[in-house]
Backbone of each chain as ProteinMPNN parsed JSONL, in Angstrom:
{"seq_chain_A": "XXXXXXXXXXXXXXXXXXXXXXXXXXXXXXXXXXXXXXXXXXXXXXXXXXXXXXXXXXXXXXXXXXXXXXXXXXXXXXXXXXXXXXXXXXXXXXXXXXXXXXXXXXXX", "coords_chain_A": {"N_chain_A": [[98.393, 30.745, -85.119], [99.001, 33.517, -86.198], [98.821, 36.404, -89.122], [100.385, 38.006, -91.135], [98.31, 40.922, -92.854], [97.438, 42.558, -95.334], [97.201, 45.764, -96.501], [96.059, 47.797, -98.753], [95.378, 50.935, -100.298], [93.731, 52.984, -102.719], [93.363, 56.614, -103.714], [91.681, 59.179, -104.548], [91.93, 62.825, -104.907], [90.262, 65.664, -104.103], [91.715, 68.235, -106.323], [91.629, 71.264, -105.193], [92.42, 70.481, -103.136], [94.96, 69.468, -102.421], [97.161, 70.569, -100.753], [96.682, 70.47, -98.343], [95.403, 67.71, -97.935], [97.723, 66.462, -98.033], [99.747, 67.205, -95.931], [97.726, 65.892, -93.434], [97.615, 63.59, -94.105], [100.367, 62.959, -94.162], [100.267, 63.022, -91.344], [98.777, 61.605, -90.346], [100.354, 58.886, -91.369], [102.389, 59.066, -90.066], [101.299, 58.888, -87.15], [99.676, 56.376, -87.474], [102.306, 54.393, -87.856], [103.45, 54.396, -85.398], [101.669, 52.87, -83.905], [101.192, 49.552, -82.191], [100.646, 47.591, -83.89], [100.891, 47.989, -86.436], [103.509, 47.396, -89.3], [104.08, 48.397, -91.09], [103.627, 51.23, -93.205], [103.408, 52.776, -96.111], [103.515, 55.272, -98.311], [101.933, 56.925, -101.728], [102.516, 58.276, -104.877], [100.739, 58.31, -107.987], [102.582, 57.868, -110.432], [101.596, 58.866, -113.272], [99.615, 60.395, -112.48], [98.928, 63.029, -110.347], [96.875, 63.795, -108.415], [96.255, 61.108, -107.265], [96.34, 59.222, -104.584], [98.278, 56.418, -103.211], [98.034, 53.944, -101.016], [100.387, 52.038, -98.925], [100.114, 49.593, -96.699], [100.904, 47.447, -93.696], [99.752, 45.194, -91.337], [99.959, 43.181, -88.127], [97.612, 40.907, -87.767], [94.936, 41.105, -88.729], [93.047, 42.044, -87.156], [94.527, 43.773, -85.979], [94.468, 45.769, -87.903], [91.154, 46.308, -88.305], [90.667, 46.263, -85.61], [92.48, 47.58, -83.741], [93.851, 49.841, -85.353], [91.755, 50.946, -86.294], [90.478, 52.099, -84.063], [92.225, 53.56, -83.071], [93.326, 56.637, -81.383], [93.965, 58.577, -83.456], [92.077, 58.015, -85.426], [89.742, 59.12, -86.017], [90.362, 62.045, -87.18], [91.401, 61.479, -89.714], [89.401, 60.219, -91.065], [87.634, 62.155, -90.821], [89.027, 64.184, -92.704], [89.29, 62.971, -94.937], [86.235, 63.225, -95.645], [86.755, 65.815, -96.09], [88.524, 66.286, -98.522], [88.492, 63.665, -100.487], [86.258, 62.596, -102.951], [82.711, 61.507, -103.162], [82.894, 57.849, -102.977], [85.816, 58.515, -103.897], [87.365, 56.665, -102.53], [89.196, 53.575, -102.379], [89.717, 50.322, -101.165], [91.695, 47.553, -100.848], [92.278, 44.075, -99.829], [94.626, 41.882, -98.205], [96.752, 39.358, -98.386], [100.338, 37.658, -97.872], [101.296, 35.847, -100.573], [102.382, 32.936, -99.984], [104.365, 31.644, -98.026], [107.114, 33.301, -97.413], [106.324, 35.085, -98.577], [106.467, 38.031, -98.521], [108.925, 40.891, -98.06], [111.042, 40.936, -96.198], [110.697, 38.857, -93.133], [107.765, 39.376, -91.356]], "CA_chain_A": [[99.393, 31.592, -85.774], [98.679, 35.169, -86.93], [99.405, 36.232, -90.694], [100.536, 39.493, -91.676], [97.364, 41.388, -93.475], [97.967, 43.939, -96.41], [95.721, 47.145, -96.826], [96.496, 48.845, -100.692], [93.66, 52.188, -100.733], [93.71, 54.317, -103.639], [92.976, 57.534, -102.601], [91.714, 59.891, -105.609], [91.421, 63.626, -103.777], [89.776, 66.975, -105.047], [92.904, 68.998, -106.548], [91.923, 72.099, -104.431], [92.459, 70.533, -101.02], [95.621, 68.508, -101.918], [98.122, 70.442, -99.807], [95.725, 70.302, -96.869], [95.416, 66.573, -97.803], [98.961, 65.948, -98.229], [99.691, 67.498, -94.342], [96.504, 65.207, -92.995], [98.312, 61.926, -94.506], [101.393, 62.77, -93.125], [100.673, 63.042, -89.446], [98.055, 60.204, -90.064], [101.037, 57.987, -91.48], [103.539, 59.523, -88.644], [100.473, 58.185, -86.116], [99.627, 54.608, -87.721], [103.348, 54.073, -87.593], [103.606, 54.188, -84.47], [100.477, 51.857, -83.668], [101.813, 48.606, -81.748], [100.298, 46.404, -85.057], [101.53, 48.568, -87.936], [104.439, 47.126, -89.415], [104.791, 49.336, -92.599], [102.8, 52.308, -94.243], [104.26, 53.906, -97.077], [102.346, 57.068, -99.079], [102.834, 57.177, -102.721], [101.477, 58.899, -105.128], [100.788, 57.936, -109.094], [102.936, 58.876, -111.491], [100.923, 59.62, -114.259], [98.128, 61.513, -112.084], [99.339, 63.48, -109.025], [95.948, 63.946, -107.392], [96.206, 59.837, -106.884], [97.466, 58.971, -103.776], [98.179, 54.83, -102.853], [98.923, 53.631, -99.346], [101.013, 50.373, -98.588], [100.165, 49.638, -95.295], [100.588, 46.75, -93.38], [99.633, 45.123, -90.199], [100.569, 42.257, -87.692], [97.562, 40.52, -88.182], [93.695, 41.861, -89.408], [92.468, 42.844, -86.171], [95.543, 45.059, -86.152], [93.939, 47.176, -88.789], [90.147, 46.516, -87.713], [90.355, 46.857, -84.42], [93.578, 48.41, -83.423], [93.899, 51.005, -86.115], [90.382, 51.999, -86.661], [90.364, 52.863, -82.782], [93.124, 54.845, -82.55], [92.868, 58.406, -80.947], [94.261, 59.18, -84.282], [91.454, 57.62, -86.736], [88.658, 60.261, -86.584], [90.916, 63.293, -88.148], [91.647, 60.725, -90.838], [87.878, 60.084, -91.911], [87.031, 63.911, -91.388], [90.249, 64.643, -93.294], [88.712, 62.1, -96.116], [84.975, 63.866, -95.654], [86.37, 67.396, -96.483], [89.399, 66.237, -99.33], [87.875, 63.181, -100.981], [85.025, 62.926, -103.253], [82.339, 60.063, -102.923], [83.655, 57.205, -104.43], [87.15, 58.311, -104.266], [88.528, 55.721, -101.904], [88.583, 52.386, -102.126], [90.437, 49.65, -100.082], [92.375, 46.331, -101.049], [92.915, 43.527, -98.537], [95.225, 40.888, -99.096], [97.494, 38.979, -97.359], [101.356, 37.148, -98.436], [100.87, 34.467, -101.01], [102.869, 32.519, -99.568], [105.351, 32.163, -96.577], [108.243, 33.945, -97.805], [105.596, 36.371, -99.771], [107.222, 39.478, -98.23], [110.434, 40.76, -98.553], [111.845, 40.329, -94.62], [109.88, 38.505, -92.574], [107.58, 40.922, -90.533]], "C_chain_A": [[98.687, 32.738, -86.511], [99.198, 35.453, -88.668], [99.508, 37.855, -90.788], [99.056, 39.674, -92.929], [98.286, 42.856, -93.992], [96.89, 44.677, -96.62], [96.526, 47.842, -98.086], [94.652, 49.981, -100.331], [94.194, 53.093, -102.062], [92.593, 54.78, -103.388], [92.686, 58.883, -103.872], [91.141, 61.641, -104.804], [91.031, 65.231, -104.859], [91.112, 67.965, -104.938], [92.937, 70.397, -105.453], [92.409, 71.781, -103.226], [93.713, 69.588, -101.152], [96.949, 69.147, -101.116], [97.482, 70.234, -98.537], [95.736, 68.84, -96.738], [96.732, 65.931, -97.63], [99.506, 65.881, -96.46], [98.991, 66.269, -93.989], [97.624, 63.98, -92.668], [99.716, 61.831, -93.896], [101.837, 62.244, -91.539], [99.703, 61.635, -89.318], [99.051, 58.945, -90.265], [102.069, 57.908, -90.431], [103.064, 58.168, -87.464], [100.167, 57.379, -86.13], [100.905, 54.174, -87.564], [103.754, 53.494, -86.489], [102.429, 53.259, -83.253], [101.83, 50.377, -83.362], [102.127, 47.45, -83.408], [100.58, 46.902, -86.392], [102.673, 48.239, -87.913], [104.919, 48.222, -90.599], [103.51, 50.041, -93.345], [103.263, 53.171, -94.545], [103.082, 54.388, -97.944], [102.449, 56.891, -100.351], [101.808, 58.201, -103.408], [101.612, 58.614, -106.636], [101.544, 58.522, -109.747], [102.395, 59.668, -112.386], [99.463, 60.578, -113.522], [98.221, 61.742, -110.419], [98.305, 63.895, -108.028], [95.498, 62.434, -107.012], [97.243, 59.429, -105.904], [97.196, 57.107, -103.915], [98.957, 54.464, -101.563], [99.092, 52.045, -99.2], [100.843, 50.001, -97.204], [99.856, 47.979, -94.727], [100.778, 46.095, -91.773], [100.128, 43.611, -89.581], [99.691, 41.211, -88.077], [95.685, 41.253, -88.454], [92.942, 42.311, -88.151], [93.225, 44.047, -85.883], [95.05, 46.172, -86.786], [92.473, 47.199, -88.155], [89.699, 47.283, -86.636], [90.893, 48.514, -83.903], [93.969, 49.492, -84.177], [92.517, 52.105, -86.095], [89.725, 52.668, -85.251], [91.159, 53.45, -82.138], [92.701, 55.935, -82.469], [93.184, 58.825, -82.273], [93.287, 59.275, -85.341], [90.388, 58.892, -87.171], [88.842, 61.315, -87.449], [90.841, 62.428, -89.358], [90.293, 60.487, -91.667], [87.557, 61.787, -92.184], [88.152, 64.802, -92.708], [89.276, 63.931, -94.741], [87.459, 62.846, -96.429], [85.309, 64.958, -96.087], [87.323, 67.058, -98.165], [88.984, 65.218, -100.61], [87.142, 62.885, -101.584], [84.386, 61.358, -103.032], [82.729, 59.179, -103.49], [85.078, 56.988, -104.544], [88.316, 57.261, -103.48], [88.457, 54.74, -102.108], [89.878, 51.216, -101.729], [90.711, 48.213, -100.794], [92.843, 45.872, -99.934], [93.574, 42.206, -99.124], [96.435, 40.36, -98.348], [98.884, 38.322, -98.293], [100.703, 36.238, -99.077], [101.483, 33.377, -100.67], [103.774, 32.529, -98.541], [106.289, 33.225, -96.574], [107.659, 35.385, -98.847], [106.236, 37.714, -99.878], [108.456, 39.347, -98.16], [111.228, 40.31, -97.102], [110.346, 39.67, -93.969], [109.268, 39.054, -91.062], [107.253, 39.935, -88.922]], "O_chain_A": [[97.833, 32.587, -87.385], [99.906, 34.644, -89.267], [98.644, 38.676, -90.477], [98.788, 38.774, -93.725], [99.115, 43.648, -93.543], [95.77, 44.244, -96.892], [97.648, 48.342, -98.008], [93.451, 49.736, -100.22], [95.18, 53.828, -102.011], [91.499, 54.309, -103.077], [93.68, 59.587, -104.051], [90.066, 61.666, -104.206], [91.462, 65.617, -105.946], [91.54, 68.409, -103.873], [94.0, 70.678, -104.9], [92.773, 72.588, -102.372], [93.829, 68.81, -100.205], [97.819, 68.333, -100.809], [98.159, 69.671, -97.677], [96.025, 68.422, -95.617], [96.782, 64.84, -97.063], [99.639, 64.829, -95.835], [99.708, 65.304, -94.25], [98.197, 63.588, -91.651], [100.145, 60.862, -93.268], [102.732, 61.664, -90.924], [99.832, 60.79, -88.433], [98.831, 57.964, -89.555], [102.531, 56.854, -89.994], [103.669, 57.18, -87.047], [100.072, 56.878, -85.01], [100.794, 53.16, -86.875], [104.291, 52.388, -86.418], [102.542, 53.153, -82.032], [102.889, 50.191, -83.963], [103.121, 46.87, -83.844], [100.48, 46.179, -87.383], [103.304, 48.491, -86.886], [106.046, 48.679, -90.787], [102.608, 49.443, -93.932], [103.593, 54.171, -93.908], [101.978, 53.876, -98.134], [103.602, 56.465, -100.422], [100.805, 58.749, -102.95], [102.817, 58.625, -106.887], [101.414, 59.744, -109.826], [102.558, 60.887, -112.437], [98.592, 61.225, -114.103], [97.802, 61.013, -109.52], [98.655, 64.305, -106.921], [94.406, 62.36, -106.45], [98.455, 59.294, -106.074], [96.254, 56.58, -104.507], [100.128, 54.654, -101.236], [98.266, 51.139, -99.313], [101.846, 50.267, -96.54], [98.891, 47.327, -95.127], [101.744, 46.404, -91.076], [100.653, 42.836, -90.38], [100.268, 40.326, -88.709], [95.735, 42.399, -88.007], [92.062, 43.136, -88.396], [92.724, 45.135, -85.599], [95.144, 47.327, -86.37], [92.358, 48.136, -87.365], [88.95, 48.25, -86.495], [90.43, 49.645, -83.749], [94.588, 50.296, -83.48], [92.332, 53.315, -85.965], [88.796, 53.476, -85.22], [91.069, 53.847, -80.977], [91.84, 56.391, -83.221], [92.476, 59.815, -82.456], [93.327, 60.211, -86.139], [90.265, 59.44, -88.267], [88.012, 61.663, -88.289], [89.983, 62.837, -90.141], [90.272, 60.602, -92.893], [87.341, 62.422, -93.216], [87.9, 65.813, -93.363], [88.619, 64.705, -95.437], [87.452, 63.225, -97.601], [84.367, 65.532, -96.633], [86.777, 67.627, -99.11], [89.069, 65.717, -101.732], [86.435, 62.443, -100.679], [85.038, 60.336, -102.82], [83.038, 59.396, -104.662], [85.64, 55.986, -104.985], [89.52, 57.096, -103.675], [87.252, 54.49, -102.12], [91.008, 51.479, -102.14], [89.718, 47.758, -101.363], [93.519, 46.501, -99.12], [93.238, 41.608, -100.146], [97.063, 41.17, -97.665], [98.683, 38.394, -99.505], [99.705, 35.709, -98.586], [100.927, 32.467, -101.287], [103.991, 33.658, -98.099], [106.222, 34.064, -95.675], [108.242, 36.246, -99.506], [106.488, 38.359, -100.896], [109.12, 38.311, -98.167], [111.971, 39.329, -97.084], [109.202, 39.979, -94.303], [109.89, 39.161, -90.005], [107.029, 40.53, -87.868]]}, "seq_chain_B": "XXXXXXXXXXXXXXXXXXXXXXXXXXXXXXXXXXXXXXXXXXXXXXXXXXXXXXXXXXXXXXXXXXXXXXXXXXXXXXXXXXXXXXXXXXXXXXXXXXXXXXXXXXXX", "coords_chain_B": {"N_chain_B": [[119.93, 63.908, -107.929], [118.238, 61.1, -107.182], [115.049, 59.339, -106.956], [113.106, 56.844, -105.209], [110.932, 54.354, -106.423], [108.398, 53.494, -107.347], [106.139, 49.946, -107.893], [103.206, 48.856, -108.538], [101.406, 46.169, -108.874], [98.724, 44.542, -110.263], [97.579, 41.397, -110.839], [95.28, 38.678, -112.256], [95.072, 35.506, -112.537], [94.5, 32.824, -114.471], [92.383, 30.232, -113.283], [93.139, 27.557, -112.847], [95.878, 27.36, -113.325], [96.918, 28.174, -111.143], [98.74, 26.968, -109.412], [101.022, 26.463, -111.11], [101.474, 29.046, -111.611], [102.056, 30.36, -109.111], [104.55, 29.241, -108.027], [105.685, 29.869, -110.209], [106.068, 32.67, -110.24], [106.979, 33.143, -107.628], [109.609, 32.087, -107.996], [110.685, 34.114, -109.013], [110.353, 36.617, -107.681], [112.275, 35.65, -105.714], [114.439, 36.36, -107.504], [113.896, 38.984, -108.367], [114.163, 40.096, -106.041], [117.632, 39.979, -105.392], [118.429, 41.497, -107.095], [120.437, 44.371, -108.195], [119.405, 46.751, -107.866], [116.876, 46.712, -106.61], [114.002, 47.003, -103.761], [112.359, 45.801, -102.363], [110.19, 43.391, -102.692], [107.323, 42.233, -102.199], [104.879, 39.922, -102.059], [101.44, 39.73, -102.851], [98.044, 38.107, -101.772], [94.681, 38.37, -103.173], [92.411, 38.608, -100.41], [89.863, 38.371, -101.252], [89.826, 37.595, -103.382], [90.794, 34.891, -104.588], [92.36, 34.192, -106.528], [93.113, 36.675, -107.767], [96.284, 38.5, -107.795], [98.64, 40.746, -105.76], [101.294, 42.58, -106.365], [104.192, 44.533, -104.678], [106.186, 46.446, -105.436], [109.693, 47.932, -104.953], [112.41, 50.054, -105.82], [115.589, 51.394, -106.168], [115.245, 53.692, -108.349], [113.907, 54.416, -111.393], [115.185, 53.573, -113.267], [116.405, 51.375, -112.636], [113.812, 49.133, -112.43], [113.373, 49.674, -114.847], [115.422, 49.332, -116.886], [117.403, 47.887, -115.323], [115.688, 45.758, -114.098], [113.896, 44.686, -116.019], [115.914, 43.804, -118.181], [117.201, 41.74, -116.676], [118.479, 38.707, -116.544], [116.375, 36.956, -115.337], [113.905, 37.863, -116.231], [112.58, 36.97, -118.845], [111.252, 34.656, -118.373], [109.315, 34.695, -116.631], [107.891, 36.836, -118.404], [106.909, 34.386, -120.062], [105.767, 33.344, -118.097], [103.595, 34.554, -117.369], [102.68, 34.973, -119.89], [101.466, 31.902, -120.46], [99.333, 31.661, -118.022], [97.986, 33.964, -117.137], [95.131, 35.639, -118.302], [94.491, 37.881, -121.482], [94.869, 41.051, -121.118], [94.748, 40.814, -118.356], [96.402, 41.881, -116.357], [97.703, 44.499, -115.001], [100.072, 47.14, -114.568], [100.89, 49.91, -111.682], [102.699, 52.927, -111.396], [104.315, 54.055, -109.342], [105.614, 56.689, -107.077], [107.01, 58.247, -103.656], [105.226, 60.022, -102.015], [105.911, 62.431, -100.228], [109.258, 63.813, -98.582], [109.567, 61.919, -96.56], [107.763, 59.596, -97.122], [107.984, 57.1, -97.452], [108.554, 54.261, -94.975], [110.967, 53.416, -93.981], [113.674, 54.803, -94.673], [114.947, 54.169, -97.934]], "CA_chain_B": [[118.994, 62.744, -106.98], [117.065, 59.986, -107.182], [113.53, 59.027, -106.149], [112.689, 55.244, -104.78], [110.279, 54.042, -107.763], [107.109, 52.005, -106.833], [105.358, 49.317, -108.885], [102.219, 47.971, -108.085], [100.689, 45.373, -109.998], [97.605, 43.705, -110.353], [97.518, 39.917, -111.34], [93.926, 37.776, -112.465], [95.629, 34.512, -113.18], [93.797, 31.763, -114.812], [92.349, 29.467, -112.219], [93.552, 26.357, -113.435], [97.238, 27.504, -113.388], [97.207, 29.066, -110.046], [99.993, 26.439, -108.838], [102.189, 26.619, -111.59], [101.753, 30.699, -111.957], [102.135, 31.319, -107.69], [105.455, 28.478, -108.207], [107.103, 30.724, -111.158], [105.966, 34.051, -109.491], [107.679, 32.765, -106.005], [111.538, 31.869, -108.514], [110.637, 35.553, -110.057], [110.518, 37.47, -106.526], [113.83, 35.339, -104.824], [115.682, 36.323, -108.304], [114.479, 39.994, -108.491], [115.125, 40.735, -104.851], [118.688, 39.831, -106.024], [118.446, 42.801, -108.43], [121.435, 45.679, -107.128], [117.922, 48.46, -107.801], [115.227, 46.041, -106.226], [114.664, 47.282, -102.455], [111.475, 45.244, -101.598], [108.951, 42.802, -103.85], [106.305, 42.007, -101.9], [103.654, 39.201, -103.755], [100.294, 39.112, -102.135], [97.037, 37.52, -102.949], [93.617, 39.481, -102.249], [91.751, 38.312, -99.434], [88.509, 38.11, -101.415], [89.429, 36.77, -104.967], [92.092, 33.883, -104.407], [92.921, 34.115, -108.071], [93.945, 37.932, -107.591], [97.76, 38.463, -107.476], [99.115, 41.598, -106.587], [103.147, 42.594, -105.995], [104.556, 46.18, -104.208], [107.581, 46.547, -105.703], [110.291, 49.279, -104.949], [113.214, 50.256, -106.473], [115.872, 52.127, -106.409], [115.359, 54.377, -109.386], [112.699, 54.255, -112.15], [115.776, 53.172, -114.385], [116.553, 50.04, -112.324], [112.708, 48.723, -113.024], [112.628, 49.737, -116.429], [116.069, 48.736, -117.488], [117.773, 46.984, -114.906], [114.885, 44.725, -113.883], [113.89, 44.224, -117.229], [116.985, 43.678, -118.612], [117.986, 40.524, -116.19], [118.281, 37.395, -117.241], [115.026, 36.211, -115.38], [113.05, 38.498, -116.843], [111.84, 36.193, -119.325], [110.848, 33.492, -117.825], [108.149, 35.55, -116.44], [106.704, 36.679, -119.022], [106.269, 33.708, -120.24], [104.972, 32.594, -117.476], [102.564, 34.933, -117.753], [101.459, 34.409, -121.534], [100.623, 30.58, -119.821], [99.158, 32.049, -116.69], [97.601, 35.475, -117.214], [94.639, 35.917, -119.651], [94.728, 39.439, -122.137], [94.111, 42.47, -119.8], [94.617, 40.458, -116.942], [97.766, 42.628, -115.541], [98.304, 46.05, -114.779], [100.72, 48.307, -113.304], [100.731, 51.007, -111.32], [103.809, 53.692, -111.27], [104.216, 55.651, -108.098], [106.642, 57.136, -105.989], [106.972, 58.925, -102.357], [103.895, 61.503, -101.407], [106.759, 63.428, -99.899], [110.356, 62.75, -98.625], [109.579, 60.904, -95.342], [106.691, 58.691, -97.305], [108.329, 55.291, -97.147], [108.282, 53.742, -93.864], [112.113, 53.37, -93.918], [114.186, 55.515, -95.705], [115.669, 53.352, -98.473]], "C_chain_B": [[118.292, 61.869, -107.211], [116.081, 59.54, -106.665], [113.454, 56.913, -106.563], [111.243, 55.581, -105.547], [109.488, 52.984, -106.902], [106.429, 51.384, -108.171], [104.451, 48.622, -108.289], [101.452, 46.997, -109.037], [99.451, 44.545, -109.505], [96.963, 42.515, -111.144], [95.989, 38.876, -111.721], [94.676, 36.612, -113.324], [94.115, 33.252, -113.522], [93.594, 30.518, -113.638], [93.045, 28.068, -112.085], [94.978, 26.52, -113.659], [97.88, 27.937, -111.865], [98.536, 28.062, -109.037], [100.773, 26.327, -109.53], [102.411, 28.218, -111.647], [102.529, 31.026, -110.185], [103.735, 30.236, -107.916], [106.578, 29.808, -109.0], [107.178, 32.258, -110.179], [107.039, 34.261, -108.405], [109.741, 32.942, -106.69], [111.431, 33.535, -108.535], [110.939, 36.662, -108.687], [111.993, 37.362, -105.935], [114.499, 36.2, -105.936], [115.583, 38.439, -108.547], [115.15, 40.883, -107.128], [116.606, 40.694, -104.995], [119.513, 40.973, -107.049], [119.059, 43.806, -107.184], [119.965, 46.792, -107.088], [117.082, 47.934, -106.837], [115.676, 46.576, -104.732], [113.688, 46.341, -101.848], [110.842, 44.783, -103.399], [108.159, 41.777, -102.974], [105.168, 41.194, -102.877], [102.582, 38.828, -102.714], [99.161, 39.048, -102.807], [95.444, 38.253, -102.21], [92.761, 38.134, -101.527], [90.536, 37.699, -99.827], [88.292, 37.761, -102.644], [91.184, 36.08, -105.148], [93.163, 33.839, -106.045], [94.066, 35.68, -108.886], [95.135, 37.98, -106.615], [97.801, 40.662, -106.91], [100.618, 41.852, -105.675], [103.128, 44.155, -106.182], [106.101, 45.672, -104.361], [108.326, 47.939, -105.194], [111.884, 49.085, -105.6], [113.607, 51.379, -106.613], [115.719, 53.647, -107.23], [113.973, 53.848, -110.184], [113.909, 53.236, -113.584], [116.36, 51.861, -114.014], [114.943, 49.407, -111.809], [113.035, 48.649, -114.441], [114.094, 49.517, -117.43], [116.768, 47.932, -116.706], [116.594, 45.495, -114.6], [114.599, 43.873, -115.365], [114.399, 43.521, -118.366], [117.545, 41.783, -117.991], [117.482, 39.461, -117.172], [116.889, 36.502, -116.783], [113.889, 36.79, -115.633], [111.848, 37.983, -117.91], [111.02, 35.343, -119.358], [109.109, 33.826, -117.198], [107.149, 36.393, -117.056], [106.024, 35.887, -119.615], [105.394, 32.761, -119.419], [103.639, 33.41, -117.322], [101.856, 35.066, -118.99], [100.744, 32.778, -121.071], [99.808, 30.782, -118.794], [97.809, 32.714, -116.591], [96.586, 35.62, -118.456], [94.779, 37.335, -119.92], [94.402, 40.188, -121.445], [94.24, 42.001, -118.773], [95.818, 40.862, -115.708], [97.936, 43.853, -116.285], [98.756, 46.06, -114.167], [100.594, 49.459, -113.457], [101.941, 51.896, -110.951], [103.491, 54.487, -109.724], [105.654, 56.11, -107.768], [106.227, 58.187, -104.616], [106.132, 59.928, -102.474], [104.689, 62.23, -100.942], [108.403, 62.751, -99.315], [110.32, 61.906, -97.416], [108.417, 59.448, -95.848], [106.445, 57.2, -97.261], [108.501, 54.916, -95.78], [109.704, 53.879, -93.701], [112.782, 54.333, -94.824], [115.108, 54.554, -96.537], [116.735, 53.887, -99.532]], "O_chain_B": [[117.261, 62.361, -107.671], [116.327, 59.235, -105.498], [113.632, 56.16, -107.521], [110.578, 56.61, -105.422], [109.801, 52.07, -106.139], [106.205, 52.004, -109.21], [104.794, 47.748, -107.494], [100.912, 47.47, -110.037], [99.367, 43.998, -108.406], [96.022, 42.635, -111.928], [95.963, 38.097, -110.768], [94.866, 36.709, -114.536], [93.091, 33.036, -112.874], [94.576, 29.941, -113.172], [93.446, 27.687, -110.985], [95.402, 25.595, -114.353], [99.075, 27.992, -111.574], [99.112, 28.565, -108.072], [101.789, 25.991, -108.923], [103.572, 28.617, -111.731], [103.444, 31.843, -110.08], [104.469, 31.216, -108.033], [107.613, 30.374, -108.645], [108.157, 32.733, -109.603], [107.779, 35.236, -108.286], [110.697, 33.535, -106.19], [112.321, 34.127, -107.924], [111.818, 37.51, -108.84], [112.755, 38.298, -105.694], [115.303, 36.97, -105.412], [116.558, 39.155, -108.776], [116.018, 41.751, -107.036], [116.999, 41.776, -104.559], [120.648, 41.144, -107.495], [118.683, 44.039, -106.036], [119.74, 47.522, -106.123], [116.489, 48.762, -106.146], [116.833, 46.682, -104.323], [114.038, 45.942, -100.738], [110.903, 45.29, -104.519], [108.381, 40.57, -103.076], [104.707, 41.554, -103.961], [102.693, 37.908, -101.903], [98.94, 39.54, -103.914], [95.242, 38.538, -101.03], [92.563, 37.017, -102.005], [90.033, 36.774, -99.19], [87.187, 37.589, -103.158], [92.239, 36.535, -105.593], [94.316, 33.516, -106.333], [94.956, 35.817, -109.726], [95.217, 37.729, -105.413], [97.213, 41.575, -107.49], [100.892, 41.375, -104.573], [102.591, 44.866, -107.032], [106.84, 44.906, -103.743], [107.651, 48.957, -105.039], [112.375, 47.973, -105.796], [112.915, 52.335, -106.963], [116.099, 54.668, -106.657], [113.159, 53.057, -109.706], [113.513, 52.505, -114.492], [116.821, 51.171, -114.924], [114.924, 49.189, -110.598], [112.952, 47.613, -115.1], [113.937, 49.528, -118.651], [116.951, 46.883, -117.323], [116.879, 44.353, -114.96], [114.996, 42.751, -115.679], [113.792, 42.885, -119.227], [118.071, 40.907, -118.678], [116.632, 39.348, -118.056], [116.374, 35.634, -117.489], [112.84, 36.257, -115.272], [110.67, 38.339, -117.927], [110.138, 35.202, -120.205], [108.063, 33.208, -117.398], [106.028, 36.681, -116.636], [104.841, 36.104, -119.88], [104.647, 31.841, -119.754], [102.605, 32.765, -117.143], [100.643, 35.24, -119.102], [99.569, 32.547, -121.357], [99.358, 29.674, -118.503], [96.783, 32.224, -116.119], [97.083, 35.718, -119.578], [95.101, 38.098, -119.009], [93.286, 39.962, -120.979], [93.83, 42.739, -117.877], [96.032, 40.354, -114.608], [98.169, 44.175, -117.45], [98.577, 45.437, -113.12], [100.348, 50.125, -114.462], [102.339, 51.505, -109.854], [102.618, 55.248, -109.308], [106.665, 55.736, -108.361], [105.178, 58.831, -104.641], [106.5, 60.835, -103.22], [104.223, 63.337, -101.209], [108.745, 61.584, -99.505], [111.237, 61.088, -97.345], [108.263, 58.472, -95.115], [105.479, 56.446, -97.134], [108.7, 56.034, -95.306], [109.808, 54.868, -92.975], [112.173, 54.575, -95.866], [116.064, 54.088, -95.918], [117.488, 53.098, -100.103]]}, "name": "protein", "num_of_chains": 2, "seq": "XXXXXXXXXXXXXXXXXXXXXXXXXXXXXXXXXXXXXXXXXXXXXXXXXXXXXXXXXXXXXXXXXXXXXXXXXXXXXXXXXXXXXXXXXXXXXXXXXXXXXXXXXXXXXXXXXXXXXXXXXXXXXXXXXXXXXXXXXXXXXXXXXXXXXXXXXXXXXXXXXXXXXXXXXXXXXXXXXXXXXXXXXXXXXXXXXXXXXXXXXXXXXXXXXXXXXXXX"}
């Protein structure tokens, strides 16, 4: 049996490049969307500090994101997108799965 | 208009409670999904520190969190289950909302 896997990134981006970054994340969330093993990736962005983005994203089950995401035709813009908008440091990744059966809200 | 309200939280429960805290946590999710604002409450546990909680909330509004949620009647119960649970500093949240208007996976 497979388990739904959760990806959380906060995403802290250099203020000059965030409409360029904002675009990027779009067509990158458009294009993980539509990935067989993406069930849900939503964008947000902090309240109190608008150059903080946070992505909800989640997959069918961790090869979904490993494999199957990180070898999409889509992934490379997404790192070079990160390499020009990003500073070192500024990303960093949460993995994490339901705590239980019923953890999530519908069952994916 | 109204903007769909995110809460992210980040849980370090006391190890030694971790089946009565993931027990109350579990009543606390069925009762706020129940909530007319709540649209999703997601409770997952990180991958790489079993003791780390964390819950993607959404919600209607910022004013059904911060007074409807708050406000219910099981509201309590939860924090006290986190004064038994939860040592000092050991929970934050995080405010967000939508990176733009398509940013949620669904439109809710």
């Amino acid at each position: 049996m497979t388990e739904v896997f959760a990806v959380l990134v906060t995403i802290d981006v250099r203020p000059e490049t965030i409409d360029e970054f904002t675009a990027g994340l779009q067509a990158n969330a458009v294009a993980t969307r539509g990935e067989p093993g993406c069930l849900r990736f939503d964008v947000l962005r902090t309240r109190d500090d608008p150059n903080r983005f946070v992505l909800y994203e989640l997959y069918s089950d961790e090869d979904a994101f490993f494999v199957g995401h990180r070898q999409a035709a889509h992934y490379p813009a997404w790192v070079q997108l990160c390499e020009r908008c990003v500073p070192p440091g500024g990303r960093s990744n949460t993995y994490a799965v339901p705590a239980y059966p019923d953890g999530l809200t519908e069952h994916a």
